[in-house]
Z-matrix of the N, CA and C atoms (Angstrom, degrees):
N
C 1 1.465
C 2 1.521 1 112.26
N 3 1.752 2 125.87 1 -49.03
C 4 1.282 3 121.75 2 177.81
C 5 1.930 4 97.24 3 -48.17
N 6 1.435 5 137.50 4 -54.70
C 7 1.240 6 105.52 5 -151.50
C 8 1.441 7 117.58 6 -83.28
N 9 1.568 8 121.24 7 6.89
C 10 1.583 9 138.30 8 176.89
C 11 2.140 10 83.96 9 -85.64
N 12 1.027 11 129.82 10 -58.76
C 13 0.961 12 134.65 11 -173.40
C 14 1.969 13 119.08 12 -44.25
N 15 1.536 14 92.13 13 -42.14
C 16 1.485 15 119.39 14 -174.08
C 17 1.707 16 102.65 15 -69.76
N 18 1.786 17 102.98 16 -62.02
C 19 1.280 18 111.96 17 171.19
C 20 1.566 19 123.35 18 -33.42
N 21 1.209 20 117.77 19 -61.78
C 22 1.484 21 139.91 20 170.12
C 23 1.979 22 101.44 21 -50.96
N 24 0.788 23 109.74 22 -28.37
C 25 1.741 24 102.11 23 171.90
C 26 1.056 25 110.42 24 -95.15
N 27 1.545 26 128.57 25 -23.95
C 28 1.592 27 132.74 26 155.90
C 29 1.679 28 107.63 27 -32.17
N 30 1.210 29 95.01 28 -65.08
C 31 1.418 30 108.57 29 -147.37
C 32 1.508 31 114.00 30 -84.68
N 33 1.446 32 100.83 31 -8.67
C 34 1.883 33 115.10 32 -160.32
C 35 2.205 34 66.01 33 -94.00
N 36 1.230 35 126.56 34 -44.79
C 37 1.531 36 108.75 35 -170.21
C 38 1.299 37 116.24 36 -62.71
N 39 1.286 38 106.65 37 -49.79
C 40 1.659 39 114.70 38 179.18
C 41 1.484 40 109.47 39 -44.05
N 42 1.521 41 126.14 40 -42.44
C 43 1.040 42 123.55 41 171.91
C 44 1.795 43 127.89 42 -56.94
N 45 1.349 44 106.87 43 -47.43
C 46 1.126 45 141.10 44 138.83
C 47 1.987 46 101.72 45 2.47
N 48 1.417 47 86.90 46 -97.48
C 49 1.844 48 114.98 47 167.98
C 50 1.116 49 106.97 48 -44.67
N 51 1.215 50 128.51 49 -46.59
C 52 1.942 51 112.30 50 -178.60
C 53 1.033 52 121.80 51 -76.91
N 54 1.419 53 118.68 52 -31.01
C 55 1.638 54 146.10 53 172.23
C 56 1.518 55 97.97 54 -44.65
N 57 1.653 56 116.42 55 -54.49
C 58 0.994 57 119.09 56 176.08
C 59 1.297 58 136.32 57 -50.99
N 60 1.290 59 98.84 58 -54.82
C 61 1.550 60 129.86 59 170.49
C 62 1.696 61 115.19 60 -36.59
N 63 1.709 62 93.96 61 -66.62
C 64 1.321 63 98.01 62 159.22
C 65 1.567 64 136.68 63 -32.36
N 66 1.016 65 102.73 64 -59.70
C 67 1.844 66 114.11 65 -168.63
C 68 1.395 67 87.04 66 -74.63
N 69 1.473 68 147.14 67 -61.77
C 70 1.173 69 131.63 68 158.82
C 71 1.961 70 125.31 69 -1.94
N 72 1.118 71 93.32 70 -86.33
C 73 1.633 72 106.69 71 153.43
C 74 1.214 73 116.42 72 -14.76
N 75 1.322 74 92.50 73 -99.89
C 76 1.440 75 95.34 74 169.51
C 77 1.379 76 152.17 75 0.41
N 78 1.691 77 90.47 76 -71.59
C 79 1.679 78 117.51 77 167.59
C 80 1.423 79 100.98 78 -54.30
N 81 1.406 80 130.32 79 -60.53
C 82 1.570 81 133.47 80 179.30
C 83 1.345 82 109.06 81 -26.53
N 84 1.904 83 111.58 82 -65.34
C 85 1.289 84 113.31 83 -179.10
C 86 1.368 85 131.55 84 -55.30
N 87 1.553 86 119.43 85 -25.57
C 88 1.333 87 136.97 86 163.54
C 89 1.689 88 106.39 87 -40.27
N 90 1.703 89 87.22 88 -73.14
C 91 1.777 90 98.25 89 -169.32
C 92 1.686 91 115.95 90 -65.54
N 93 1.973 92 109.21 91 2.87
C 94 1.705 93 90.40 92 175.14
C 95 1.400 94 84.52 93 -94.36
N 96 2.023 95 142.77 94 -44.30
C 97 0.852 96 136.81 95 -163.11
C 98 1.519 97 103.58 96 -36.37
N 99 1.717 98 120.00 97 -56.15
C 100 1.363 99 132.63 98 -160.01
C 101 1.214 100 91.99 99 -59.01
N 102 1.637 101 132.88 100 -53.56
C 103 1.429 102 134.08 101 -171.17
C 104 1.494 103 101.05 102 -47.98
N 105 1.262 104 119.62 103 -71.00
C 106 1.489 105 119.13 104 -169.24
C 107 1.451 106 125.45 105 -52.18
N 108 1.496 107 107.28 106 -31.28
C 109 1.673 108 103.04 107 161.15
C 110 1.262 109 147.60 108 -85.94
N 111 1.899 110 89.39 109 10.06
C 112 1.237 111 101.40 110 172.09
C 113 1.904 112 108.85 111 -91.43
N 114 1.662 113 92.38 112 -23.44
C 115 1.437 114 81.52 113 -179.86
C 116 1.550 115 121.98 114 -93.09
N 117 1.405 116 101.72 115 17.15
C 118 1.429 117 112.86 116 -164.99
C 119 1.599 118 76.79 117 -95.94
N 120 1.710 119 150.18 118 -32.27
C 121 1.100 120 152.93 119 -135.42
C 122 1.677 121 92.58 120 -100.97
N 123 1.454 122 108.08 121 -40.83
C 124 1.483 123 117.26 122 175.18
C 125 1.150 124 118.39 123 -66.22
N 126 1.412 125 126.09 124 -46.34
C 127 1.597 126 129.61 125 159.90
C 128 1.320 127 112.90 126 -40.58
N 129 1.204 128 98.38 127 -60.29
C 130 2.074 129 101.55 128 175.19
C 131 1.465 130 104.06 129 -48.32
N 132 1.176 131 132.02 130 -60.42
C 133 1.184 132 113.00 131 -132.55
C 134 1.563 133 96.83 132 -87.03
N 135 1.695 134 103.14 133 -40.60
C 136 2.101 135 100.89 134 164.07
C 137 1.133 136 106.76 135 -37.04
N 138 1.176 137 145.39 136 -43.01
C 139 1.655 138 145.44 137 -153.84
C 140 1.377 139 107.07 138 -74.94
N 141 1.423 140 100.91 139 -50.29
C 142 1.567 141 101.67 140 -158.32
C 143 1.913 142 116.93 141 -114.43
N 144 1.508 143 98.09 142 -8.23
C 145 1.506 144 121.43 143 -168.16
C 146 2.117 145 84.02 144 -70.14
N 147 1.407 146 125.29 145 166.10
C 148 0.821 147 132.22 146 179.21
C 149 1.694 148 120.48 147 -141.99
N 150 1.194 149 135.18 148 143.94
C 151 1.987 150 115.29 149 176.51
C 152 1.444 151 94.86 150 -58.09
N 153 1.173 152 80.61 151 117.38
C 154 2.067 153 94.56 152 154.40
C 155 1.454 154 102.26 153 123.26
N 156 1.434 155 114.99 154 -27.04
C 157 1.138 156 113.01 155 -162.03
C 158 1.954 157 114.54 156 -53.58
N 159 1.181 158 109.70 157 157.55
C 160 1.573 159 100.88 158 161.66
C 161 1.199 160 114.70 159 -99.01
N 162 1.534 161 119.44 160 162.62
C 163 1.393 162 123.19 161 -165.38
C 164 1.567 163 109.84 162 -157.58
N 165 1.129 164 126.67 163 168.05
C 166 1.691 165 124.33 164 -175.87
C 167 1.118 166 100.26 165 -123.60
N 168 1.247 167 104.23 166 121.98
C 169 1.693 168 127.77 167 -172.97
C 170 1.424 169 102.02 168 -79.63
N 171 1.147 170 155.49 169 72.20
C 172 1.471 171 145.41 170 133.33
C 173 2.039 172 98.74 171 20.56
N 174 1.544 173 115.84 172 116.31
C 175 1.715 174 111.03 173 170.03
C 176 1.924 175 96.81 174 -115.64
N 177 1.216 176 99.54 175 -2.35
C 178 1.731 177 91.45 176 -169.31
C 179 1.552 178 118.80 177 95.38
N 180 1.287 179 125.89 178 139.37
C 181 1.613 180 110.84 179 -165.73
C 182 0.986 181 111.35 180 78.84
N 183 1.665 182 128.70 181 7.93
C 184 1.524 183 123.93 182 165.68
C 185 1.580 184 111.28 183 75.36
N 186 1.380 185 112.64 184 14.75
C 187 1.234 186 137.87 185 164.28
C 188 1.534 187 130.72 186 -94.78
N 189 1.181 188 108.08 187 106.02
C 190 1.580 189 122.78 188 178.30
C 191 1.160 190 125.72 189 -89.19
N 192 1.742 191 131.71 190 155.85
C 193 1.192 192 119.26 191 160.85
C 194 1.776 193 103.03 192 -133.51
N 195 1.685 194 119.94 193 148.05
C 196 1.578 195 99.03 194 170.00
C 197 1.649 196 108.74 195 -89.69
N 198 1.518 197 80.09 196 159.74
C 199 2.057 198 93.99 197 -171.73
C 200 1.862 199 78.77 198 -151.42
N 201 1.558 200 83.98 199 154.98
C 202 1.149 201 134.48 200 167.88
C 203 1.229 202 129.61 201 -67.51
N 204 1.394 203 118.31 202 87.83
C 205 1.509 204 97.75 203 -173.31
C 206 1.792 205 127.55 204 -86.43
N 207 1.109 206 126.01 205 122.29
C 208 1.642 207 143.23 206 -113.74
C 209 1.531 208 82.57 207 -101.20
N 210 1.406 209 117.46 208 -69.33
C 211 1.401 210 125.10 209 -173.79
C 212 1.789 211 123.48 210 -126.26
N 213 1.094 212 104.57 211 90.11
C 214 1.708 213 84.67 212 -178.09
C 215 1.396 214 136.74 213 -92.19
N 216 1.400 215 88.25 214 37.41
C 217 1.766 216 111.46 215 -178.27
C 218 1.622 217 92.97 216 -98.60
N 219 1.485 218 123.90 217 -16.03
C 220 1.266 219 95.62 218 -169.24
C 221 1.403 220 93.94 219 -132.97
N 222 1.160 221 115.25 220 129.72
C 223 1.778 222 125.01 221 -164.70
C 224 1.246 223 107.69 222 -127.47
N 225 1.604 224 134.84 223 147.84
C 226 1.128 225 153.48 224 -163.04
C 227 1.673 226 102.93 225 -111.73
N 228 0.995 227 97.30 226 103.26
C 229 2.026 228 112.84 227 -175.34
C 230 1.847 229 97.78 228 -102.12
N 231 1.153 230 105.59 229 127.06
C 232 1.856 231 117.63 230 176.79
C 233 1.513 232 86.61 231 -83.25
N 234 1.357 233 118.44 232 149.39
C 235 1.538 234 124.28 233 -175.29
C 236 1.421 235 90.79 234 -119.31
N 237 1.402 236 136.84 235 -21.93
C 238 1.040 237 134.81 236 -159.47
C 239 1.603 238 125.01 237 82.64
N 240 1.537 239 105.16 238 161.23
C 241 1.457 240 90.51 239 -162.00
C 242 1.575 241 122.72 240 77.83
N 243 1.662 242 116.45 241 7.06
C 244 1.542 243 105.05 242 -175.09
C 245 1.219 244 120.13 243 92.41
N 246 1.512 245 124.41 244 -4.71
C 247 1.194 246 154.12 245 -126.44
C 248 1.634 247 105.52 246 -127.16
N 249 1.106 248 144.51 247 109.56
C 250 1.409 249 136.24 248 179.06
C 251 1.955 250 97.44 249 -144.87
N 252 1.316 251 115.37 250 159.62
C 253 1.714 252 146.69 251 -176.11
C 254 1.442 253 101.67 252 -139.97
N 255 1.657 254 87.59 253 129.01
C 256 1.450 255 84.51 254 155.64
C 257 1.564 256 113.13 255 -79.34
N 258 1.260 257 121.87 256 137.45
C 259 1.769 258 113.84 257 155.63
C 260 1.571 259 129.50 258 -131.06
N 261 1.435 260 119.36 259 173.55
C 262 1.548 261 101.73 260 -161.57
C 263 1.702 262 85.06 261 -84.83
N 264 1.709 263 110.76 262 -179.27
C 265 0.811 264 119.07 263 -164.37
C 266 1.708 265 133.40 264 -62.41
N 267 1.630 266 98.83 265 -33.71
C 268 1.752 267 111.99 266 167.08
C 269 1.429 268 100.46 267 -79.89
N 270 1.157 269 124.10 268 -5.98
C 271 1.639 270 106.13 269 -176.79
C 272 1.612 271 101.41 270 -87.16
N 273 2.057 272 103.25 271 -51.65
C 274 1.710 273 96.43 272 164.01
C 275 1.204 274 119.44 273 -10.35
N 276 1.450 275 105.02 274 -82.40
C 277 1.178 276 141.49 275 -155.00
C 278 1.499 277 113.26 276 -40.84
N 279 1.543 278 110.81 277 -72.00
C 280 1.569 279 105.03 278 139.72
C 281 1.528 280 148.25 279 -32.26
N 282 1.039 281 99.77 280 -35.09
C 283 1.668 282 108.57 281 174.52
C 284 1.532 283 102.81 282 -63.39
N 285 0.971 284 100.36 283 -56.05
C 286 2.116 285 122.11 284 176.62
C 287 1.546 286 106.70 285 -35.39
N 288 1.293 287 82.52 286 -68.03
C 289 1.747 288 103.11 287 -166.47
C 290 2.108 289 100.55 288 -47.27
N 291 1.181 290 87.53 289 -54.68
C 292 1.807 291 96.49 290 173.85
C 293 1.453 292 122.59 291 -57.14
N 294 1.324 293 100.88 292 -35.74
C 295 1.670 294 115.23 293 168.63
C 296 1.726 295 105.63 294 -48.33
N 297 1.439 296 107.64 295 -57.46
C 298 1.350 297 132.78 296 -170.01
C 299 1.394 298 111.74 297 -42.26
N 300 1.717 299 112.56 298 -54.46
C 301 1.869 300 124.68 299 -160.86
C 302 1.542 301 81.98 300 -92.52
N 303 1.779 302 142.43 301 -14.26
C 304 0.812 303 112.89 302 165.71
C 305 1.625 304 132.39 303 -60.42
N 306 1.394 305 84.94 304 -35.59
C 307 1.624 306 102.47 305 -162.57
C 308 1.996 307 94.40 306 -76.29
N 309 1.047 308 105.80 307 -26.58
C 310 1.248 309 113.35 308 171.57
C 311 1.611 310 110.52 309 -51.33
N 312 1.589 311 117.79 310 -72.43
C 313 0.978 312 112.67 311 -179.62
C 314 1.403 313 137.50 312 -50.81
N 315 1.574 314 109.81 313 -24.52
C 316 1.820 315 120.24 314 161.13
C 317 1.046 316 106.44 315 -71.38
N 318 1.545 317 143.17 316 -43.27
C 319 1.681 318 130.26 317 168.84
C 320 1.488 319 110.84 318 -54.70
N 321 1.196 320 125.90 319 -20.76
C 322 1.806 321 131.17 320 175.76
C 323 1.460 322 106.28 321 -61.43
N 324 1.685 323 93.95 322 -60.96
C 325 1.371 324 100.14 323 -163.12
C 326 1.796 325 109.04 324 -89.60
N 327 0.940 326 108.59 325 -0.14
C 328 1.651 327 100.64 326 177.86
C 329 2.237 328 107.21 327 -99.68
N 330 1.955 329 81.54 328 -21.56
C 331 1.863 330 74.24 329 164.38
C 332 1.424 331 102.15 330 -72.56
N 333 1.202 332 128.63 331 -41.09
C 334 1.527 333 125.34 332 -154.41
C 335 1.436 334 101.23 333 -61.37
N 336 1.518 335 121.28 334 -31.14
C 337 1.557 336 123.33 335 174.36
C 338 1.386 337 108.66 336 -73.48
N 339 0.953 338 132.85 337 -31.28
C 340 1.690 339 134.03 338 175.08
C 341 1.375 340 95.90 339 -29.14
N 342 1.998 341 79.32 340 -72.75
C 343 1.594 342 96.05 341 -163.10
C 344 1.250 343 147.15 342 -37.51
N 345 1.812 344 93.27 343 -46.20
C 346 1.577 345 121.78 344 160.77
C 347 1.666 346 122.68 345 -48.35
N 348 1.318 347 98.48 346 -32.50
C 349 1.852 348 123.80 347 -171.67
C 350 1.402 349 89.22 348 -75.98
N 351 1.764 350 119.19 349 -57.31
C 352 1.311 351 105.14 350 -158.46
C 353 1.818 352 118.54 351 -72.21
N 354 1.551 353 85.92 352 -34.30
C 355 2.183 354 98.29 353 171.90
C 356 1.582 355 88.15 354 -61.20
N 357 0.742 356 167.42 355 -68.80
C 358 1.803 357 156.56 356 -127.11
C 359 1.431 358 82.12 357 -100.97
N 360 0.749 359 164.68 358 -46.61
C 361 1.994 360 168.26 359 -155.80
C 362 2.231 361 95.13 360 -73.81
N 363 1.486 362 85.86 361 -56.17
C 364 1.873 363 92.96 362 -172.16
C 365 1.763 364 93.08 363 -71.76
N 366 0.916 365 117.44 364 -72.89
C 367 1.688 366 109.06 365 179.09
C 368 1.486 367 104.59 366 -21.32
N 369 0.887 368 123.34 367 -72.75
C 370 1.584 369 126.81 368 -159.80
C 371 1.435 370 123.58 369 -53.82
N 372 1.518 371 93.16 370 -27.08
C 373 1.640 372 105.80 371 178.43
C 374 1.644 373 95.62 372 -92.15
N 375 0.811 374 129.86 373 -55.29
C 376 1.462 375 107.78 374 164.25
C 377 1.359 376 124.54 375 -26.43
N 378 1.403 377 119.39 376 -64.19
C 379 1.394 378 122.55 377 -165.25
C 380 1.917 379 100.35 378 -58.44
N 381 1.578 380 94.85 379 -33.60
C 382 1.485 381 84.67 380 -163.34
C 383 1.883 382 99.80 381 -87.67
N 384 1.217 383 131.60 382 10.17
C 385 1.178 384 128.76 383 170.51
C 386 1.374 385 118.45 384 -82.55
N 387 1.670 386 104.80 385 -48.06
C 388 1.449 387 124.69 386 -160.30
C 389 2.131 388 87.38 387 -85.21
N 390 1.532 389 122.75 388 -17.45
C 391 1.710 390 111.91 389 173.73
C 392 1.796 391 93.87 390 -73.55
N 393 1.189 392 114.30 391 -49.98
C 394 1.479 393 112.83 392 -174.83
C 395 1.622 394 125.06 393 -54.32
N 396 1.293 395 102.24 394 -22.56
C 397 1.325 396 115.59 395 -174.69
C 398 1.959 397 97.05 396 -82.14
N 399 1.385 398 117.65 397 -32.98
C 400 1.373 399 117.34 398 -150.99
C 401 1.718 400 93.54 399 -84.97
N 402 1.755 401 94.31 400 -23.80
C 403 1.542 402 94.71 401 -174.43
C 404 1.524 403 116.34 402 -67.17
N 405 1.289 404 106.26 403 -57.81
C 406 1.588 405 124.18 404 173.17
C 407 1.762 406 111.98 405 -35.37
N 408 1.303 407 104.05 406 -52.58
C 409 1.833 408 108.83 407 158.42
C 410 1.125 409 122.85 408 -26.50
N 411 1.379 410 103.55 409 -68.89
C 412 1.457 411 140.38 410 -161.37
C 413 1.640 412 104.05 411 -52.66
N 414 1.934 413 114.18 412 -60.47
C 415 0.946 414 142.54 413 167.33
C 416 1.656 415 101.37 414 -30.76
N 417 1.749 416 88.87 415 -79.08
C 418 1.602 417 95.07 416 -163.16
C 419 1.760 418 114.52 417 -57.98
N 420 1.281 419 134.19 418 -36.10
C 421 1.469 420 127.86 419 160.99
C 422 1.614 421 118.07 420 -38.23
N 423 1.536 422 99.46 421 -53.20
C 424 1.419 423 117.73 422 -177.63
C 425 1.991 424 100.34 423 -42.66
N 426 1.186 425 95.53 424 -55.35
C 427 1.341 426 108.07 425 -148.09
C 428 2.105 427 93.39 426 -76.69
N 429 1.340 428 92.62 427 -23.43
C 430 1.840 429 98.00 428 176.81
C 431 1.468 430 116.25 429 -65.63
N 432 1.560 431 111.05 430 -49.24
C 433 1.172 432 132.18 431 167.10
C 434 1.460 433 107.00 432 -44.04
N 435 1.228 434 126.93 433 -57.14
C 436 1.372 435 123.01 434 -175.25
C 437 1.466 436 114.19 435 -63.30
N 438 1.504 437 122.44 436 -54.56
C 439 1.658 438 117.27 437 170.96
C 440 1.467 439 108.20 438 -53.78
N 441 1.109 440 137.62 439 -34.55
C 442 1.320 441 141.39 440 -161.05
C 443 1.388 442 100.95 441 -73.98
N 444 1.693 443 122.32 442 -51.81
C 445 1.623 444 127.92 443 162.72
C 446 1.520 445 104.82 444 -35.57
N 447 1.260 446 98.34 445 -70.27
C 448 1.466 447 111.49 446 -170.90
C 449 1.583 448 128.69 447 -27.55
N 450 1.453 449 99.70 448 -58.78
C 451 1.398 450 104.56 449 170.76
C 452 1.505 451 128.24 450 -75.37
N 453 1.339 452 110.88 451 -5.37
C 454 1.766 453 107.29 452 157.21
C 455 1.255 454 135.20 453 -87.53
């Protein structure tokens, strides 16, 4: 009985670990959503921002300053990696947009790991339902056997 007992703490951990795994995930998908609406904010603002316009410079610390925006034909695209181009404004724009189905494709593939996490998550609780079930059997024979002594 201890190693049906042992087994069942195996498996109550493993669950444990995927559980984890999951919310892990998760959080990822949060921070590409956040990524993508920031560049959905950059699309806007190439679109509709104008030369001359004023604008609030983000300094960090939730601290702003207004500036002038000088030229908005020519925009500063992060390539990643540390990595930024200047480009004119439909080229931005594109670069963005690509940024976007990227970030898309890691929310694809990090649901598809959920998923995988959650089918290996339902298996496990099975196995550990249908050991609990074999135990309770096990128990109740045990325990038949004994009245059955008993009364002879």
């Amino acid at each position: 009985m201890g190693g049906g007992q042992q087994q069942l703490q195996q498996l109550s951990q493993e669950l444990e670990e995927i559980d984890a795994e999951i919310e892990e995930k998760e959080a990822e998908i949060t921070e590409f959503q956040d990524e993508k609406a920031g560049v959905d904010d950059a699309i806007e603002a190439i679109g509709t921002l104008e030369s001359g316009s004023t604008v609030q410079v983000p300094l960090g610390g939730g601290a702003y300053v207004r500036a002038e925006v000088q030229d908005i034909d020519e925009v500063i695209v992060g390539l990643g990696g540390g990595y930024a181009a200047e480009q004119e404004g439909d080229d931005a724009i594109e670069a963005l947009e690509s940024k976007k189905e990227s970030l898309d494709d890691r929310i694809d593939e990090v649901r598809s790991d959920i998923s995988d996490l959650e089918e290996e998550s339902a298996e496990i609780e099975q196995r550990a339902q249908q050991m609990q079930q074999q135990m309770q059997q096990q128990q109740m024979q045990q325990m038949q056997q004994m009245g059955d002594e008993g009364g002879e």
